[in-house]
C-alpha positions as CSV (number, residue, x, y, z in Angstrom):
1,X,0.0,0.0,0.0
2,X,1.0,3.8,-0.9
3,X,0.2,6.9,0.7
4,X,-0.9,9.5,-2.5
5,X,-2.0,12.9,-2.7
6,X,-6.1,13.6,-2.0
7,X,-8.1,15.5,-4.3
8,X,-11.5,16.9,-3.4
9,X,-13.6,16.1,-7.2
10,X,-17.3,17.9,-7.0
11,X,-19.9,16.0,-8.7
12,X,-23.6,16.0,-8.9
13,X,-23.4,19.0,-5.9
14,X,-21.3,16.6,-4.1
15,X,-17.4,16.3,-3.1
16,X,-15.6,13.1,-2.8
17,X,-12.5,11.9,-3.1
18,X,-11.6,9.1,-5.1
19,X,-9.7,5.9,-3.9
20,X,-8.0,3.6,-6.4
21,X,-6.6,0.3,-6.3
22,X,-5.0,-2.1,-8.4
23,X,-6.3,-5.7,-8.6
24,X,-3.3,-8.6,-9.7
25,X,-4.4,-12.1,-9.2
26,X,-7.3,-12.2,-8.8
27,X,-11.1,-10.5,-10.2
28,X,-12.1,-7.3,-10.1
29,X,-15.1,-8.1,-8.8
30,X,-14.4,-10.1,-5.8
31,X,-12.0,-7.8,-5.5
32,X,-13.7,-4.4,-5.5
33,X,-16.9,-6.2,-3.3
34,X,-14.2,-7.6,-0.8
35,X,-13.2,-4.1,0.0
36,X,-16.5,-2.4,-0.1
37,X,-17.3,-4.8,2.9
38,X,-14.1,-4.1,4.6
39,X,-14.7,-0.3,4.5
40,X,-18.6,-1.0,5.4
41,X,-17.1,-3.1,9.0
42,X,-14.3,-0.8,9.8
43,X,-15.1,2.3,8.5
44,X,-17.5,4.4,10.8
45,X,-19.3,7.0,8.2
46,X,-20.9,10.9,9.7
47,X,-24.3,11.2,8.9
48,X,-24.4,12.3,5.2
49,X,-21.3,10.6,3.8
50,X,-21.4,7.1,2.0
51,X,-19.0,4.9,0.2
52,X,-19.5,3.8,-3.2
53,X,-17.7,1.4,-5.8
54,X,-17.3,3.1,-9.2
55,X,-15.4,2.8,-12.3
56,X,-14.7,-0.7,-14.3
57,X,-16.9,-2.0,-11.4
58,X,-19.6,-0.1,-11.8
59,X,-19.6,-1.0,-15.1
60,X,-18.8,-4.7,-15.3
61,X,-22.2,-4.9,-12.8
62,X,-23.9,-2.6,-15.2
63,X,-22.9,-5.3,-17.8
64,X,-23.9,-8.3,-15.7
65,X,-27.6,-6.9,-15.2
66,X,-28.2,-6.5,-18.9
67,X,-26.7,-9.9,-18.9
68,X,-29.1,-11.4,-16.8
69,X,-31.9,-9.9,-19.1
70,X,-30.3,-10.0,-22.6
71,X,-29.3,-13.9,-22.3
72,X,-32.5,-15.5,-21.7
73,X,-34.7,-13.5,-23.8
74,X,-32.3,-14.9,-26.2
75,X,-32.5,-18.4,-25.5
76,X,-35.8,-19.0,-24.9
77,X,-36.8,-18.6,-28.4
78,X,-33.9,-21.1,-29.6
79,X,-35.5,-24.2,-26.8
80,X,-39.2,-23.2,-27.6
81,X,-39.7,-25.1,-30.4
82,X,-37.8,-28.0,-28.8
83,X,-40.7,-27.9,-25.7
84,X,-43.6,-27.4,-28.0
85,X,-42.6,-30.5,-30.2
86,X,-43.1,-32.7,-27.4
Protein backbone atom coordinates (compact mmCIF):
# COMPACT_ATOMS: atom_id res chain seq x y z
CA UNK A 1 0.00 0.00 0.00
CA UNK A 2 0.99 3.80 -0.88
CA UNK A 3 0.21 6.88 0.73
CA UNK A 4 -0.90 9.53 -2.48
CA UNK A 5 -1.95 12.92 -2.71
CA UNK A 6 -6.11 13.63 -2.01
CA UNK A 7 -8.05 15.55 -4.33
CA UNK A 8 -11.51 16.90 -3.43
CA UNK A 9 -13.63 16.12 -7.25
CA UNK A 10 -17.27 17.92 -7.03
CA UNK A 11 -19.95 16.03 -8.66
CA UNK A 12 -23.56 16.03 -8.88
CA UNK A 13 -23.44 18.95 -5.89
CA UNK A 14 -21.32 16.65 -4.07
CA UNK A 15 -17.36 16.28 -3.09
CA UNK A 16 -15.64 13.13 -2.77
CA UNK A 17 -12.55 11.94 -3.13
CA UNK A 18 -11.56 9.06 -5.12
CA UNK A 19 -9.74 5.89 -3.93
CA UNK A 20 -7.99 3.62 -6.37
CA UNK A 21 -6.61 0.28 -6.32
CA UNK A 22 -5.05 -2.08 -8.37
CA UNK A 23 -6.29 -5.69 -8.63
CA UNK A 24 -3.27 -8.59 -9.70
CA UNK A 25 -4.38 -12.14 -9.17
CA UNK A 26 -7.30 -12.24 -8.79
CA UNK A 27 -11.08 -10.54 -10.17
CA UNK A 28 -12.09 -7.35 -10.08
CA UNK A 29 -15.13 -8.08 -8.84
CA UNK A 30 -14.37 -10.09 -5.75
CA UNK A 31 -12.01 -7.84 -5.46
CA UNK A 32 -13.75 -4.39 -5.51
CA UNK A 33 -16.87 -6.23 -3.30
CA UNK A 34 -14.16 -7.61 -0.83
CA UNK A 35 -13.15 -4.08 0.01
CA UNK A 36 -16.53 -2.43 -0.07
CA UNK A 37 -17.29 -4.85 2.88
CA UNK A 38 -14.15 -4.12 4.56
CA UNK A 39 -14.71 -0.30 4.52
CA UNK A 40 -18.61 -1.01 5.39
CA UNK A 41 -17.14 -3.09 8.95
CA UNK A 42 -14.32 -0.85 9.80
CA UNK A 43 -15.10 2.32 8.51
CA UNK A 44 -17.53 4.42 10.84
CA UNK A 45 -19.30 7.05 8.20
CA UNK A 46 -20.91 10.88 9.71
CA UNK A 47 -24.28 11.24 8.88
CA UNK A 48 -24.41 12.32 5.19
CA UNK A 49 -21.28 10.62 3.84
CA UNK A 50 -21.39 7.09 1.98
CA UNK A 51 -19.03 4.89 0.24
CA UNK A 52 -19.48 3.78 -3.24
CA UNK A 53 -17.73 1.40 -5.85
CA UNK A 54 -17.34 3.11 -9.18
CA UNK A 55 -15.37 2.85 -12.33
CA UNK A 56 -14.66 -0.70 -14.29
CA UNK A 57 -16.89 -1.97 -11.40
CA UNK A 58 -19.56 -0.10 -11.77
CA UNK A 59 -19.58 -1.00 -15.09
CA UNK A 60 -18.83 -4.73 -15.32
CA UNK A 61 -22.24 -4.93 -12.81
CA UNK A 62 -23.91 -2.63 -15.22
CA UNK A 63 -22.86 -5.31 -17.79
CA UNK A 64 -23.91 -8.30 -15.67
CA UNK A 65 -27.58 -6.86 -15.19
CA UNK A 66 -28.15 -6.51 -18.89
CA UNK A 67 -26.68 -9.86 -18.94
CA UNK A 68 -29.09 -11.36 -16.81
CA UNK A 69 -31.91 -9.93 -19.08
CA UNK A 70 -30.27 -9.95 -22.57
CA UNK A 71 -29.28 -13.85 -22.28
CA UNK A 72 -32.50 -15.53 -21.67
CA UNK A 73 -34.72 -13.51 -23.77
CA UNK A 74 -32.30 -14.92 -26.24
CA UNK A 75 -32.54 -18.44 -25.46
CA UNK A 76 -35.75 -19.03 -24.94
CA UNK A 77 -36.79 -18.59 -28.44
CA UNK A 78 -33.88 -21.09 -29.64
CA UNK A 79 -35.50 -24.20 -26.84
CA UNK A 80 -39.16 -23.16 -27.59
CA UNK A 81 -39.74 -25.13 -30.42
CA UNK A 82 -37.81 -27.96 -28.82
CA UNK A 83 -40.72 -27.88 -25.71
CA UNK A 84 -43.63 -27.43 -28.05
CA UNK A 85 -42.61 -30.53 -30.23
CA UNK A 86 -43.09 -32.68 -27.37
Amino acid sequence: MANGASFVYRQDNSRYIGVQFSVQGRDLAGAVEDAIQAVKQKVTMPNGYRSIGGGEYTEYTASRRQMNVILPADLVPDFLPAVCAV
